[in-house]
C-alpha positions, -999 to 999 in steps of 0.1 A, spaced: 929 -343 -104 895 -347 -98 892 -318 -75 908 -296 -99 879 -308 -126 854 -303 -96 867 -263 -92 869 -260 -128 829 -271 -133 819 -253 -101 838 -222 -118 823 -229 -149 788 -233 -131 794 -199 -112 799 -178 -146 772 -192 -164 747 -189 -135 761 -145 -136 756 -144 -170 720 -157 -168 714 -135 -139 730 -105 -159 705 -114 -188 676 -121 -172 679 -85 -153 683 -68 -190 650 -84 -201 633 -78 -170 646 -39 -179 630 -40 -213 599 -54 -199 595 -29 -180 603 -3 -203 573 -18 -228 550 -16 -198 557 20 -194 548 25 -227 523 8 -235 506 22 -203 514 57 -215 499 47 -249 466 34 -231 466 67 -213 469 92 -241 444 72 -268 417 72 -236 425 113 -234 422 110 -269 385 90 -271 373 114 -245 380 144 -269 364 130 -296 338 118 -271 334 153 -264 339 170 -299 311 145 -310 291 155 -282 298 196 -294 285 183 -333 254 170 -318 241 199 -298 252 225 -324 236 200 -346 204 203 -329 207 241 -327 212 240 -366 179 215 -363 156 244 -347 171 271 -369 166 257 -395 127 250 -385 122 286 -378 136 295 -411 117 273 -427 82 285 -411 96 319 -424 101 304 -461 67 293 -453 55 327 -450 77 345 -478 60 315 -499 25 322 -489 33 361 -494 40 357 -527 15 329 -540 -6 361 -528 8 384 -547 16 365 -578 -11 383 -598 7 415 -602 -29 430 -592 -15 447 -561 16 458 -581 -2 477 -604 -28 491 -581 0 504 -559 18 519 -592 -16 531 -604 -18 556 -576 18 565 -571 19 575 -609 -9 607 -597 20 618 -574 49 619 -597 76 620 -572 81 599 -546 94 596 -511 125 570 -505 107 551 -479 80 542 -509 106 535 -534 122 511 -514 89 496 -508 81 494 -545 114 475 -553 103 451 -523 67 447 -538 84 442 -574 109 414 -563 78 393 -545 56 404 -578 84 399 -607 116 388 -589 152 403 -587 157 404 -623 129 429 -630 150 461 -642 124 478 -627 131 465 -590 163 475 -592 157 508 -602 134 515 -571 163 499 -554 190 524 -564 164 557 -563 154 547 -527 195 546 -521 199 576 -537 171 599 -517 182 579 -484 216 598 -486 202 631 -483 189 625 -451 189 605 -419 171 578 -428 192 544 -418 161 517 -421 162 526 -459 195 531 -469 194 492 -449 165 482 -465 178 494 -505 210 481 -499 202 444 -486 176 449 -516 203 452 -543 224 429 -527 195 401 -527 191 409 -559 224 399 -571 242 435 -570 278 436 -558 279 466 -531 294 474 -502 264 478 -471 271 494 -445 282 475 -411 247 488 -390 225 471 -420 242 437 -414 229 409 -392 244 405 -360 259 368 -374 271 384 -402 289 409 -381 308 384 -360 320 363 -388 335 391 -406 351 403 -371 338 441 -383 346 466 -357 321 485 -361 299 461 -362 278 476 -328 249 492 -334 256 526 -343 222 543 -340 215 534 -303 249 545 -287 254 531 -247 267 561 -228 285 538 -206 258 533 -176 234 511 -198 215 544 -210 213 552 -249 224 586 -261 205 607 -286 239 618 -301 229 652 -284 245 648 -254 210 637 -242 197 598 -230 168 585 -239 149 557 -228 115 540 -230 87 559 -226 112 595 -217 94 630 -227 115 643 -256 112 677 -246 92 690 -271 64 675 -247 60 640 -269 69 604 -254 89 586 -274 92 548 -269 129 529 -282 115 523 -316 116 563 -322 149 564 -300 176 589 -303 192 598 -338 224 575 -344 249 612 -349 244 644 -334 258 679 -332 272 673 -298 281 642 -273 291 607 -278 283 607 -319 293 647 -324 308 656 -356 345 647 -343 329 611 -340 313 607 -370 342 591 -387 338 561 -365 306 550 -385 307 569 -415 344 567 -430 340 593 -457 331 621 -430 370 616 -417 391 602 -446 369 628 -474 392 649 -498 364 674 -503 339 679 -470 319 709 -464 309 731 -450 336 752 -455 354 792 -444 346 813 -473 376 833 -477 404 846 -505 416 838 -528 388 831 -551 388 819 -587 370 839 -613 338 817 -627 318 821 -657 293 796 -643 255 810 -647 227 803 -625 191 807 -621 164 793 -600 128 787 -609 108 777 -579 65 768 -584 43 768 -556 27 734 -541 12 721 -509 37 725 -484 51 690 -467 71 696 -439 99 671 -421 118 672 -383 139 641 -389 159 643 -357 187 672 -368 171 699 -387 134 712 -405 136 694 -440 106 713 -465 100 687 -494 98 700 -524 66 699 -548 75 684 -585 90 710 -614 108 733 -586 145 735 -607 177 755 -607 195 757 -641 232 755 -640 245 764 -671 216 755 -684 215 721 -671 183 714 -652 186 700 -613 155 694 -595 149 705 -566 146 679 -538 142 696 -504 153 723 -485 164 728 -450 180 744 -420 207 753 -403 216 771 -370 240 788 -369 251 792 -406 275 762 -418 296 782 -438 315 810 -425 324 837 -444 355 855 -437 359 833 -404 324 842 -390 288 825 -394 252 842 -401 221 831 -375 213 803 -400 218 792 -433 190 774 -458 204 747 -482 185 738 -509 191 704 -524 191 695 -560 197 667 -578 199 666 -619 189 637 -644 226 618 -639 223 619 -603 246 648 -597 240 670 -563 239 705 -559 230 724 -527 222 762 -533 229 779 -498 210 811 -484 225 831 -460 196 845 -431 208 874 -411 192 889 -378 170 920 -386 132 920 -400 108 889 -396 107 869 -431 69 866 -440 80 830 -453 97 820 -423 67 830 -409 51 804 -428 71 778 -423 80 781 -384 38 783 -380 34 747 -397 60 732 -374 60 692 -374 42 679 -342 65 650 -343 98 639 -353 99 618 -386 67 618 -393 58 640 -426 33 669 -419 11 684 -448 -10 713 -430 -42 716 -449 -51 741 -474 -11 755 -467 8 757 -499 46 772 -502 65 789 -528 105 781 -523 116 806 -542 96 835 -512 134 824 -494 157 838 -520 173 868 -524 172 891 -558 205 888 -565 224 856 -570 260 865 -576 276 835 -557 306 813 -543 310 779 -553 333 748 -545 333 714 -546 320 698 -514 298 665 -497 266 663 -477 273 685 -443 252 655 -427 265 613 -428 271 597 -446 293 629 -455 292 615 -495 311 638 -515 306 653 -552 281 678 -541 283 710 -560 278 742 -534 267 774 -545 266 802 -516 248 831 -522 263 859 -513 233 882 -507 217 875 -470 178 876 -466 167 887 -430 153 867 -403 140 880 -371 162 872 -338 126 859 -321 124 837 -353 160 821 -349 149 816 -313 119 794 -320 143 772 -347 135 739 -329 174 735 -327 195 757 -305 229 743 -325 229 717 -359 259 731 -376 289 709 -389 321 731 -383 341 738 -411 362 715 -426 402 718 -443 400 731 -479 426 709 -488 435 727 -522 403 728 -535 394 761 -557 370 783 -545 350 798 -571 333 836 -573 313 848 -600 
């Protein structure tokens, strides 16, 4: 009997001692298994305090870059202040406007300069600053003149104006952060070998003749659009939108069918010292004050005139040596260009005058002394016409410009063609796209 109790305890003693074993292996298990984790835990929070380690680290040095930024701007604020404590007397202001009054009309490079002197002088809200803004704008479109289209748009726009500026006038930063395409600078074009292209199909660089016998350094470097290259007229959609997308571009192929127009006409051109422009494309004459063309009765004065060769229009499919456009604008701002025709055959005495007053330099106006010109010496008698709807033949391409082609030629001497400054500044013709096209 007590054997049998003896195998039963040892039994008993045999099955408890498993089942302890068995247990103590499952917590030995889950031990384990809490190690793991916990060791993984430790691992990732240490990944994760050296990220913010390092994103702290990232703050503080763009921190500091913020730091002297903002110490360069504020020696700039010093400087704006300092400019205006020094103007605050309006005595410059007026001086300036004192002897700009004598001239009557002026230039878009001075208007632009007048709204700048106005916002130091009276601040943005000065109607007046605003106005020298939007005239400088205005003038700046007829032409190739990027500083001050840059310089009245950034005006308005710091003076509380909602427009749209143009991607070239932005600052670089600006560029980025709106992730603008064509945010590169569009007036010094890289031909691809680190050289800048004229837009003529030419590079330029510091200091290279400009074959007119004048060294130009970068400052006066190549024209941002040209007649031929990387920035030819295919291009020019790439910068200026309205020159690709436009309903109503010129120049245009003056052919039937025509609509009959009851439209009347008439120039009255006065005589004045002449000023004389090469801005880079073409020979720009500006005009003297109270040169007009009525159309139906409505007065437009007349801006400036200029060239080009060949003819922009074609009539019946073929062009003339060159064409003048004369460019008018009336008191709401409307454009109208009045286009003469030149032909080869006899020299044209005022041609003559012109071509022998030449600008010595590009963008730089020229007043020859004791040289006056009468606008009106380069139209013909007769002034029966074609007419359309059309845009500036130049970029920004802005459309709503009234054309009126002249149908009677004036001659112009092959030799005199020849010494035209530009072998080729001619915008092809562009798509009528349903537009009437009017004869009177």
């Amino acid at each position: 009997m007590k054997r049998i109790l003896f195998e039963v305890f040892l039994v008993a003693a045999l099955i408890g001692a498993g089942v302890f074993g068995v247990m103590n292996q499952k917590q030995a298990s889950t031990a384990k298994a809490k190690i793991t984790d916990l060791t993984a835990a430790a691992e990732a929070a240490e990944k994760s305090v050296k990220e913010k380690e390092e994103s702290i680290k990232a703050a503080e040095e763009e921190m500091q870059a913020l730091q002297e930024e903002m110490a360069g701007l504020e020696g700039k604020s010093n400087q704006l202040d300092a400019v205006k404590a020094a103007l605050a007397n309006g005595s410059t202001l007026t001086d300036l406007e004192t002897m700009y009054k004598k001239e009557k009309s002026l230039s878009a490079e001075r208007q632009v300069g007048m709204g700048a002197l106005r916002m130091l002088t009276k601040g943005a809200e000065d109607p007046a600053t605003l106005e020298s803004f939007r005239k400088a704008l205005q003038m700046s479109e007829l032409g190739d003149r990027k500083n001050t289209i840059c310089a009245a748009q950034l005006g308005l726009v710091a003076a509380g104006e909602k427009i749209k500026v143009m991607s070239e006038c932005l600052p670089k930063s600006e560029k980025e952060g709106h992730g603008d395409k064509e945010g590169k600078d569009a007036h010094s074009k890289d031909d691809g070998h680190g050289k800048k292209d004229d837009g003529h199909g030419k590079v330029k660089g510091k200091g290279k003749d400009d074959g007119h016998g004048d060294k130009k350094d970068e400052k006066h470097a190549a024209p941002h659009w040209g007649y031929e290259g990387e920035m030819g007229p295919e291009k020019w959609g790439k910068e200026f939108p309205t020159c690709a997308a436009g309903k109503s571009q010129s120049p245009l192929d003056i052919k039937g069918p025509f609509v009959k127009s009851r439209m009347v006409i008439s120039a009255d051109y006065k005589e004045g010292p002449l000023k004389m422009l090469n801005n880079g494309h073409t020979i720009q004459v500006v005009a003297s004050p109270g040169s007009k063309m009525r159309i139906d009765g409505i007065a437009y004065e007349l801006l400036q005139f200029h060239f080009h060769r060949p003819s922009e229009e074609n009539i019946a499919g073929k062009p003339m040596a060159m064409v003048a456009h004369f460019v008018h604008k009336n008191a709401e701002g409307k454009l109208a260009v009045l286009g003469v025709l030149l032909k080869e055959g006899n020299e044209n005495p005022g041609i003559k005058t012109l071509w022998s007053n030449l600008p010595k330099e590009e963008k730089v106006e020229y007043a020859p002394e004791g040289v006056n010109f009468n606008p009106g010496n380069l139209l013909p008698r007769e002034f029966d016409f074609y007419s359309y709807e059309g845009s500036l033949t130049t970029p920004p391409c802005t459309e709503g410009v009234r054309f009126f082609i002249l149908k009677t030629a004036i001659n112009i001497a092959k030799e005199q063609v020849q010494a035209f400054p530009y072998k080729m500044n001619a915008r092809p013709v562009q798509p009528l796209k349903g537009r009437e096209l009017l004869i009177n």
